[in-house]
KEKE-3310 file (N, C-alpha, C; in steps of 0.2 Angstrom, whole numbers, plus 5000, padded with zeros to 4 digits):
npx = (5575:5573:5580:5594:5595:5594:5606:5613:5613:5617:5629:5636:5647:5658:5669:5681:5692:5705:5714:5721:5723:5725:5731:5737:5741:5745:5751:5754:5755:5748:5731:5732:5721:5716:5709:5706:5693:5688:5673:5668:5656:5653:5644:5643:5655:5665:5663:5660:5648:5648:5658:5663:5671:5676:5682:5685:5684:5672:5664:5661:5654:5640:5623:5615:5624:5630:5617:5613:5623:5623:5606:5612:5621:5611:5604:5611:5613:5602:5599:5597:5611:5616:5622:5622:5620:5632:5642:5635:5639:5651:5649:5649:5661:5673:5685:5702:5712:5724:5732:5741:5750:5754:5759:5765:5766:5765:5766:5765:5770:5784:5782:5770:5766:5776:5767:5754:5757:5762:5748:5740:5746:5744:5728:5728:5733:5722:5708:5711:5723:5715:5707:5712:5720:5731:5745:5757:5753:5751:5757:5763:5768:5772:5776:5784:5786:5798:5795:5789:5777:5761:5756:5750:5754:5747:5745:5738:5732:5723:5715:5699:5685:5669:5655:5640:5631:5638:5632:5618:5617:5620:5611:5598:5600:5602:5588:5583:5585:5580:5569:5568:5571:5558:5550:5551:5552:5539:5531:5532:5521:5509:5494:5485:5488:5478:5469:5459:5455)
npy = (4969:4954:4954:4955:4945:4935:4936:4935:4921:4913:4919:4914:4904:4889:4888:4876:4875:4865:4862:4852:4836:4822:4804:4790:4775:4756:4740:4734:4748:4764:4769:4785:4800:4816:4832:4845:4857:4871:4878:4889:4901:4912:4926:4936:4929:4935:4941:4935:4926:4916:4906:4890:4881:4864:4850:4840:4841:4851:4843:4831:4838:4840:4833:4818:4812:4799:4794:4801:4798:4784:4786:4791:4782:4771:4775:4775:4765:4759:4764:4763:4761:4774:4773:4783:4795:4796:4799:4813:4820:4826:4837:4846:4854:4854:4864:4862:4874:4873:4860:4846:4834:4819:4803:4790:4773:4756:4737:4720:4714:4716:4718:4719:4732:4741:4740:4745:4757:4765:4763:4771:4783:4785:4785:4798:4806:4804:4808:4818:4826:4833:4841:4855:4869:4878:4872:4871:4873:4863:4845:4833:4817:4801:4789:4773:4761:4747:4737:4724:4725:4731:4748:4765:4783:4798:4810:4828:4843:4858:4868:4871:4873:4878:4882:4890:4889:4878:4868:4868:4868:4852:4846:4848:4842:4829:4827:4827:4817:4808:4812:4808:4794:4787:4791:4783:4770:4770:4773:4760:4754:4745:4750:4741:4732:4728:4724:4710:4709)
npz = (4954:4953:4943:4947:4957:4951:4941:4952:4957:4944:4942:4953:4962:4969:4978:4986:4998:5000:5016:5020:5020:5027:5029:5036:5035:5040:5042:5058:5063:5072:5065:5057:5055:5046:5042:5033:5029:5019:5013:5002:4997:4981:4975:4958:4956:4963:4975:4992:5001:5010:5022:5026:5038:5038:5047:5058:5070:5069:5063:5073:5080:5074:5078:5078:5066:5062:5060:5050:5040:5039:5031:5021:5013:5015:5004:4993:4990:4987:4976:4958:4947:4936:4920:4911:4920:4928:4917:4914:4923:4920:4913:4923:4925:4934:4941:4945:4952:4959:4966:4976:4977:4988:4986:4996:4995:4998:4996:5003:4989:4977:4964:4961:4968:4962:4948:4952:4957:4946:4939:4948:4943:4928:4931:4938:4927:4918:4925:4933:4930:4918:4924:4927:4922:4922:4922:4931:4944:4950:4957:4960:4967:4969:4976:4977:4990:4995:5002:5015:5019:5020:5016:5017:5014:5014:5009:5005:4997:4990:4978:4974:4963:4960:4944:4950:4937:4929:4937:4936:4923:4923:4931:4924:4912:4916:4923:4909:4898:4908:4906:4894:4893:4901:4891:4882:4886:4887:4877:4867:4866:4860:4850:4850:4859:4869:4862:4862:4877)
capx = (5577:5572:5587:5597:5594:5594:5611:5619:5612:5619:5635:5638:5653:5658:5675:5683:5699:5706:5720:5726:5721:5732:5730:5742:5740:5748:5751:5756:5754:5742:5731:5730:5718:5716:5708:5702:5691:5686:5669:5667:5649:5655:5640:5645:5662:5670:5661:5660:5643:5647:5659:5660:5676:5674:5687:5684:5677:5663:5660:5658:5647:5634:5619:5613:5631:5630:5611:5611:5626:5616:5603:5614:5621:5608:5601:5616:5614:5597:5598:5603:5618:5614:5629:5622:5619:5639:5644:5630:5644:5657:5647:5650:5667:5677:5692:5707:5715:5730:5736:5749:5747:5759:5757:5768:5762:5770:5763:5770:5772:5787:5780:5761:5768:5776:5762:5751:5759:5760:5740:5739:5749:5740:5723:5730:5735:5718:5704:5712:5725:5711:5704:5719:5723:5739:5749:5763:5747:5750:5762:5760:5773:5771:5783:5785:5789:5797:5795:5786:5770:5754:5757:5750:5754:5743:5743:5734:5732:5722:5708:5693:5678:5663:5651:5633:5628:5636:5627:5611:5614:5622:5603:5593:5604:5600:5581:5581:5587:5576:5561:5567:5570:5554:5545:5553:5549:5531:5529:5533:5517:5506:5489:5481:5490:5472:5463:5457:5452)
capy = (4965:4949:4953:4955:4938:4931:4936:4932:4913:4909:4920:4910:4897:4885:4885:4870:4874:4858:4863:4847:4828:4817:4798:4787:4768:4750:4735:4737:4753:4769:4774:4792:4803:4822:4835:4853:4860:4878:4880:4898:4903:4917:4928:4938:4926:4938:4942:4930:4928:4912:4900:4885:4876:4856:4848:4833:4846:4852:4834:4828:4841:4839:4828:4813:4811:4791:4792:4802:4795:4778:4787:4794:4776:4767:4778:4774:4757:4756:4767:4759:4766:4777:4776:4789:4800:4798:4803:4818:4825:4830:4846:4851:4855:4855:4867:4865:4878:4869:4854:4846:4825:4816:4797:4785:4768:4750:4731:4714:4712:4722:4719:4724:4738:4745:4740:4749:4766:4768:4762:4777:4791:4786:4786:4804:4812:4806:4810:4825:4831:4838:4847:4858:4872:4878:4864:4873:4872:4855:4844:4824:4813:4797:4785:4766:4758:4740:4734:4717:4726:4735:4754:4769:4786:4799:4821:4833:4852:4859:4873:4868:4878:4874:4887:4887:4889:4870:4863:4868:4864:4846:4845:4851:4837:4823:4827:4828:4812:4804:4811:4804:4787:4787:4791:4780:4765:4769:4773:4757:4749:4744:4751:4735:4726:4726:4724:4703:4711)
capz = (4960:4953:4937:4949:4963:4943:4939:4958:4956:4939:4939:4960:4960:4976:4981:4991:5001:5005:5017:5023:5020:5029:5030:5035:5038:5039:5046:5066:5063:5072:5059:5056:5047:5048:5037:5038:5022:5020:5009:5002:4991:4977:4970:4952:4956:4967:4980:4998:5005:5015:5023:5031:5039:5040:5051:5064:5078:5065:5061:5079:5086:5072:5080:5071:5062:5060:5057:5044:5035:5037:5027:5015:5012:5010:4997:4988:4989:4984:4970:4951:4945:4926:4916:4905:4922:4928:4910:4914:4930:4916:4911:4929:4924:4940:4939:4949:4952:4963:4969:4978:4981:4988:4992:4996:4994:4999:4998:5002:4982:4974:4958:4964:4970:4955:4943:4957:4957:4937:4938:4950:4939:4924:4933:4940:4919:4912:4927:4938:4925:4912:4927:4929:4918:4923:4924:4934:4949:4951:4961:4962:4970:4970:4981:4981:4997:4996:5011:5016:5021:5015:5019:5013:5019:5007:5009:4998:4996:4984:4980:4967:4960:4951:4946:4950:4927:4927:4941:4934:4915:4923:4932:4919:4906:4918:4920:4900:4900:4912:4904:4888:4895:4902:4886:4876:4888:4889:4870:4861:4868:4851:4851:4849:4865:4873:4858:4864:4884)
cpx = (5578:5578:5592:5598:5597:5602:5618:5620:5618:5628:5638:5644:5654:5666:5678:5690:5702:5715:5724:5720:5724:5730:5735:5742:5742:5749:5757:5758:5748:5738:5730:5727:5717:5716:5705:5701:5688:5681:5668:5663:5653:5646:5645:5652:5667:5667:5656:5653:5643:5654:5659:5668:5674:5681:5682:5680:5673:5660:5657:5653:5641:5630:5615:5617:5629:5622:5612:5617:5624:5611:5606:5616:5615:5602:5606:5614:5608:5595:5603:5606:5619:5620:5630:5622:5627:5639:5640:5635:5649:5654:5648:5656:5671:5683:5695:5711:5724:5729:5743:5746:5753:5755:5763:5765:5767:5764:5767:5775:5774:5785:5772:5762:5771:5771:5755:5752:5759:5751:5738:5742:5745:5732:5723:5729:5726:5711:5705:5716:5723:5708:5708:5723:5732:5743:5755:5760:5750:5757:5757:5767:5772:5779:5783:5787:5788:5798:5790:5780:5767:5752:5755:5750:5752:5742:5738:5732:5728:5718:5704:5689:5673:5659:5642:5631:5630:5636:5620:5611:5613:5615:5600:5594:5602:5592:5579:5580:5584:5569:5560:5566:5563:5549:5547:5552:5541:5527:5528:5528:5511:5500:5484:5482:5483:5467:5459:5455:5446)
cpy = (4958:4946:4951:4949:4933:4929:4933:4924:4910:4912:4917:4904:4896:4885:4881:4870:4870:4861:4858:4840:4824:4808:4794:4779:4761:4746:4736:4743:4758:4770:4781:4796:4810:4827:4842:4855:4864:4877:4885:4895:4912:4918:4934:4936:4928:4939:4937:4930:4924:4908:4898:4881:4870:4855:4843:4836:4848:4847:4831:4832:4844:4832:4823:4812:4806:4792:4795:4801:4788:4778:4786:4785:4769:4768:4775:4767:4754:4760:4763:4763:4766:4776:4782:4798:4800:4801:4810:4822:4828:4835:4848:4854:4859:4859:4867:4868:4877:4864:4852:4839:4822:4808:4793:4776:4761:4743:4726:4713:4718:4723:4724:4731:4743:4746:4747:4757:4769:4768:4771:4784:4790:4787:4794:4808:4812:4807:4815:4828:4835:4843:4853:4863:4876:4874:4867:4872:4867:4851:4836:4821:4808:4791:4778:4763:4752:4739:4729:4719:4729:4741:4759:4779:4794:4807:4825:4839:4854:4865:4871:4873:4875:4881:4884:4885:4881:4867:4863:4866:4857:4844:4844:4844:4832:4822:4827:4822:4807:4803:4808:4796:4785:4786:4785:4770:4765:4769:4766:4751:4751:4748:4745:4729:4725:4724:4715:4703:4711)
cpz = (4958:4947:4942:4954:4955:4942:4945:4958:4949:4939:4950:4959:4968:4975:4987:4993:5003:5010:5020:5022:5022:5031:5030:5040:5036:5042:5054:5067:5065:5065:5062:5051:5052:5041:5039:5031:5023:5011:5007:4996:4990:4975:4965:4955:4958:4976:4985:5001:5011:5016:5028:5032:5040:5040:5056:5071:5074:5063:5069:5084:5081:5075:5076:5066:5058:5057:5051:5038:5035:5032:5019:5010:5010:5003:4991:4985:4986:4977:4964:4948:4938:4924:4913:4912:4927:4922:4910:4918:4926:4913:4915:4930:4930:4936:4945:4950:4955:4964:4968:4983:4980:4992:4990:5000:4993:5001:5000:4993:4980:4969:4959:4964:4967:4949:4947:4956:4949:4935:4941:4945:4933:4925:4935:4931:4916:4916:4931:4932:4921:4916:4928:4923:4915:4926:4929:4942:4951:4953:4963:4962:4973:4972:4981:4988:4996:5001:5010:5019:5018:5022:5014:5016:5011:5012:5004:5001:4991:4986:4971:4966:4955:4953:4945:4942:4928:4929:4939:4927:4918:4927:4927:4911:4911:4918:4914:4899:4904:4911:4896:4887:4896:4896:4882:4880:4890:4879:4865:4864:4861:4855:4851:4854:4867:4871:4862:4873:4882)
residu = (UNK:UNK:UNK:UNK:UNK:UNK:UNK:UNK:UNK:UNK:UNK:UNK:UNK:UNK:UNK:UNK:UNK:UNK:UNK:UNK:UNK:UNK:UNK:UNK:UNK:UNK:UNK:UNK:UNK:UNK:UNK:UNK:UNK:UNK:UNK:UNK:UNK:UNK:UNK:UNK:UNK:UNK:UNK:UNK:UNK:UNK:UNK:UNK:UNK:UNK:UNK:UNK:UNK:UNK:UNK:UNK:UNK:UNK:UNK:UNK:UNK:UNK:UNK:UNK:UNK:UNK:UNK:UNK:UNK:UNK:UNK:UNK:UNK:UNK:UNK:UNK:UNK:UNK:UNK:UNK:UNK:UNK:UNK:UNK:UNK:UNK:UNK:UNK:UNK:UNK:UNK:UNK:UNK:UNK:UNK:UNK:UNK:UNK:UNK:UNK:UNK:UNK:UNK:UNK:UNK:UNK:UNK:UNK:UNK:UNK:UNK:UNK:UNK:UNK:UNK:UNK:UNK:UNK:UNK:UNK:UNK:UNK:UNK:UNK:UNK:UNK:UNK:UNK:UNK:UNK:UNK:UNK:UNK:UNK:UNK:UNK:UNK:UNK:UNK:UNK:UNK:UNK:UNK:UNK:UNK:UNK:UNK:UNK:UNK:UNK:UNK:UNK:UNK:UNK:UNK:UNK:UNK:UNK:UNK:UNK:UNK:UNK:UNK:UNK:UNK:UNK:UNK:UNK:UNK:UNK:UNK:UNK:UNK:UNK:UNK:UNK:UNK:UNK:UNK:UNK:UNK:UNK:UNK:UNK:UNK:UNK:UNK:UNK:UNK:UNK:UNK:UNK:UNK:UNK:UNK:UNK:UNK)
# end
């Protein structure tokens, strides 16, 4: 029984259905946002034990919304940011299965505005394009808009997976690491620092 709870933990993966992201906002312009994301828990990576739809109605009728993303934020804020524990996230090797991103994006500056969207495609090829196996999956359409404002109107589709094995090595590699640091700021105290006490 206990092989078996063993083997449904590590061979577990999280699927993230995003079926809509929509954002679209600019000068004397409504803003509009709207999303609907489907959760599904896999054990031995086929079989559904759990999901969970997150949309704007499951957001507004949890209690304590604001407070506890208050919390969460000032966690953020008061914690010092590892370098060596972001570089630790890339064992978790996200896999996306699909996408399909469109944005179309406009500033006052037509030059900004160009340099902008090449920033964006190249930030797209070398932090989301290695997650992406089949590249035939994947669909990015990025648009200029010269126009005399600052407009951005921004879609997305996709499905992702991570499996539980590389959230518990990318744990277990961060704690390694924290108990390394650790030692190694407590080790390099002489033996004789107290000898004159």
């Amino acid at each position: 029984m206990l092989l078996l709870a063993f083997l449904a933990i590590i061979t577990a993966k999280f699927r993230v259905n995003v079926d809509k992201v929509i954002l679209k906002a600019g000068e004397n312009t409504k803003r509009i946002y709207d999303y609907k994301l489907k959760v599904i828990v896999y054990i031995f990576e086929k079989i559904p034990i759990f999901k969970l739809t997150i949309d704007k109605d499951f957001l507004s009728k949890i209690k304590f919304k604001q407070k506890a993303v208050t919390m969460i934020e000032k966690e953020i804020n008061n914690k010092k940011i590892d370098k060596q524990e972001i570089l630790s996230f890339k064992n978790l090797k996200l896999e996306i299965k699909s996408l399909n991103l469109k944005i179309e994006l406009g500033t006052k500056n037509a030059a900004f505005t160009g340099i902008l969207v090449g920033v964006i495609g190249a930030l797209y090829s070398i932090f989301i394009g290695n997650f992406i196996k089949n590249q035939d999956a994947q669909k990015l359409y990025i648009e200029p808009i010269y126009k005399d404002k600052n407009i951005i109107n921004l879609q997305f589709q996709g499905i992702i997976e991570i499996k539980m094995i590389h959230i518990i090595n990318t744990i277990c590699i961060i704690n390694k690491r924290k108990r390394v640091d650790k030692n190694e700021r407590t080790s390099n105290r002489r033996a004789y620092d107290y000898s004159y006490e």
